[in-house]
N, C-alpha and C positions, 0 to 999 in steps of 0.2 A: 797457908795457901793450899788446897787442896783443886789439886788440878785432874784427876781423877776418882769419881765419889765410889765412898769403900765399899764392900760386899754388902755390910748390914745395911747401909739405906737404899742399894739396889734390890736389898730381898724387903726390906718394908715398904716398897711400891711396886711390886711385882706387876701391876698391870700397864707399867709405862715401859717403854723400847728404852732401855741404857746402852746399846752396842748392837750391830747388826751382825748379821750371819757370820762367819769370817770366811767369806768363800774366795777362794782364793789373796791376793793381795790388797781387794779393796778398802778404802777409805772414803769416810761421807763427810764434805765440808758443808757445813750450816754456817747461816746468816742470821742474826737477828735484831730487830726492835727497828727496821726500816719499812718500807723507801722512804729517805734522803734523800735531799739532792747532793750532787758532788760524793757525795762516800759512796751510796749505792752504785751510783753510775760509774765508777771508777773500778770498784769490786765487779760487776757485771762484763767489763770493758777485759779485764784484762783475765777473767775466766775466760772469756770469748778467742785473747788471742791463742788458748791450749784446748780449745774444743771444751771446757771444762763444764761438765754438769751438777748443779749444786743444790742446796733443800732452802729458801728464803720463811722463817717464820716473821711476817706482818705483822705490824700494828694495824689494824683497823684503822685508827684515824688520821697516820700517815699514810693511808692505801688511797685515803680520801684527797689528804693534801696532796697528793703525788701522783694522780694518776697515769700520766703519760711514762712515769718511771716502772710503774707497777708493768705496764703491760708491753714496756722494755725488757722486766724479767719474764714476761710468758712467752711473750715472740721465741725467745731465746731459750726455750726448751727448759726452762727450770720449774725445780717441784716449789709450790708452794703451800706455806702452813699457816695457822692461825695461831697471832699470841696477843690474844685478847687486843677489844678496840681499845683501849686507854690502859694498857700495859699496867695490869690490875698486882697489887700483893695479893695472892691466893689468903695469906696466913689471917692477912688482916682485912679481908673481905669476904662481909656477909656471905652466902652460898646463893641465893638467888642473884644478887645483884652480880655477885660474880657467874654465875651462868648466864644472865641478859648479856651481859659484856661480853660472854666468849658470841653469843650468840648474833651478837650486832657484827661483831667483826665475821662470821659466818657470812651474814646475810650478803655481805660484799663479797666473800672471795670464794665460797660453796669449794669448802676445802674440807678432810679427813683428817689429815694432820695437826695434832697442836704442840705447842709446846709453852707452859706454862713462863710467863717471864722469874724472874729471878729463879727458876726452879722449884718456887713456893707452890705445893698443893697441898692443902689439907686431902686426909682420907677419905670424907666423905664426897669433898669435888672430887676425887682420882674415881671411883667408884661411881659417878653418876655420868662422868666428863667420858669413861673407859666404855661407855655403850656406845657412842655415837663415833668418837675420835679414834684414832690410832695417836696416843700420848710418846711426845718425842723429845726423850731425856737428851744424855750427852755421855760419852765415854775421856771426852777431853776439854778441856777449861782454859781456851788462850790467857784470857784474863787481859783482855786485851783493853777492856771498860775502863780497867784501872789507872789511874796516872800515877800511884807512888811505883810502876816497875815500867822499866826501859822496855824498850822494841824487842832489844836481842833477849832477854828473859822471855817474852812472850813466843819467841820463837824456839827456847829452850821448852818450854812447857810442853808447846804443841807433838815435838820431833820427839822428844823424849820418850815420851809417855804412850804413840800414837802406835798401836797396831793395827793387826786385819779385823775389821769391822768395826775399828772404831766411829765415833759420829762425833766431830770435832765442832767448837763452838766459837765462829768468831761475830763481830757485830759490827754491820754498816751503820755506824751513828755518828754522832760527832766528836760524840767522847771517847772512840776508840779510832778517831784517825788517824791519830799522829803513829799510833803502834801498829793500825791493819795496814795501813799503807807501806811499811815498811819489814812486818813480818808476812804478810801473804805471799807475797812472790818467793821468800828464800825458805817456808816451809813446803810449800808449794816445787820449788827445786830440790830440796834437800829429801823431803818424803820418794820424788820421784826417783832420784839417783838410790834408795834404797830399794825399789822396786816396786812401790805402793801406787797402785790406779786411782781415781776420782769416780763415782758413782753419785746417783743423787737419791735422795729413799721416795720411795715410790708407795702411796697408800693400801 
């Protein structure tokens, strides 16, 4: 389980964001492969009760199913990004089709941001995708997708590992409910008692 990706594959894609500035104590929670209903709206609800500002990477064709959710996360002052319409493997799709695909989900959501789903970009997408996007890695891995690891692991990953300017990675889906819903709030407390702020990244 690698909850932090190592130095060499941050320098073999030098042109995507792995960790933000570290100015001061900030930290950036990301969201991805939503709106959902019920998970999004839950994750949205209780950022709202800590003022909290956060980066949502989209599915295109949940932005579609969900609209009235989607523009519950704009009201609500959050950044949002594009992670392809039909949540594409970079590795194992063509480069045109995977550029229409990032491009349909553009078409909806006229974002700068992306962030490739499972992390898969081939070179040649990073380098055609790095003109138009500001590309938006991770510096931490809830692993929250996962079902072979408990709640409290997922919350050991996040605390563990999380410094100033990391850009943490959890996911409003359905397959990481049973674990967001029960590790956001206590990483969410526990980052703060150590004195870490919430920021959102801004294109």
């Amino acid at each position: 389980m690698i909850v932090s990706p190592p130095t060499i594959l941050r320098n073999m894609y030098k042109q995507c964001t792995w960790r933000m500035s570290p100015t001061g104590e900030k930290v950036y929670l990301t969201f991805d492969d939503g709106p959902v209903p019920a998970v999004t709206e839950w994750v949205a609800e209780y950022l709202g009760k800590y003022n909290i500002k956060s980066t949502f990477f989209c599915v295109g064709d949940n932005v579609q199913k969900n609209p009235a959710i989607y523009e519950q996360l704009k009201k609500a002052g959050h950044t949002l990004g594009n992670h392809t319409h039909n949540h594409l493997k970079g590795f194992y799709t063509g480069n045109e089709i995977y550029f229409d695909n990032v491009k349909q989900c553009n078409d909806i959501m006229q974002s700068n941001l992306f962030r490739p789903p499972y992390g898969q970009l081939k070179f040649s997408q990073q380098r055609v995708l790095a003109k138009k996007y500001k590309i938006i890695m991770w510096d931490v891995l809830s692993y929250d997708y996962a079902q072979s690891i408990s709640p409290d692991k997922c919350v050991q990953n996040v605390v563990n590992y999380t410094r100033p300017g990391s850009i943490i990675v959890f996911h409003d889906s359905i397959k990481a409910q049973k674990n967001i819903t029960y590790a956001l709030p206590k990483v969410i407390e526990q980052l703060t008692d150590k004195g870490f702020t919430f920021d959102k990244i801004v294109g």
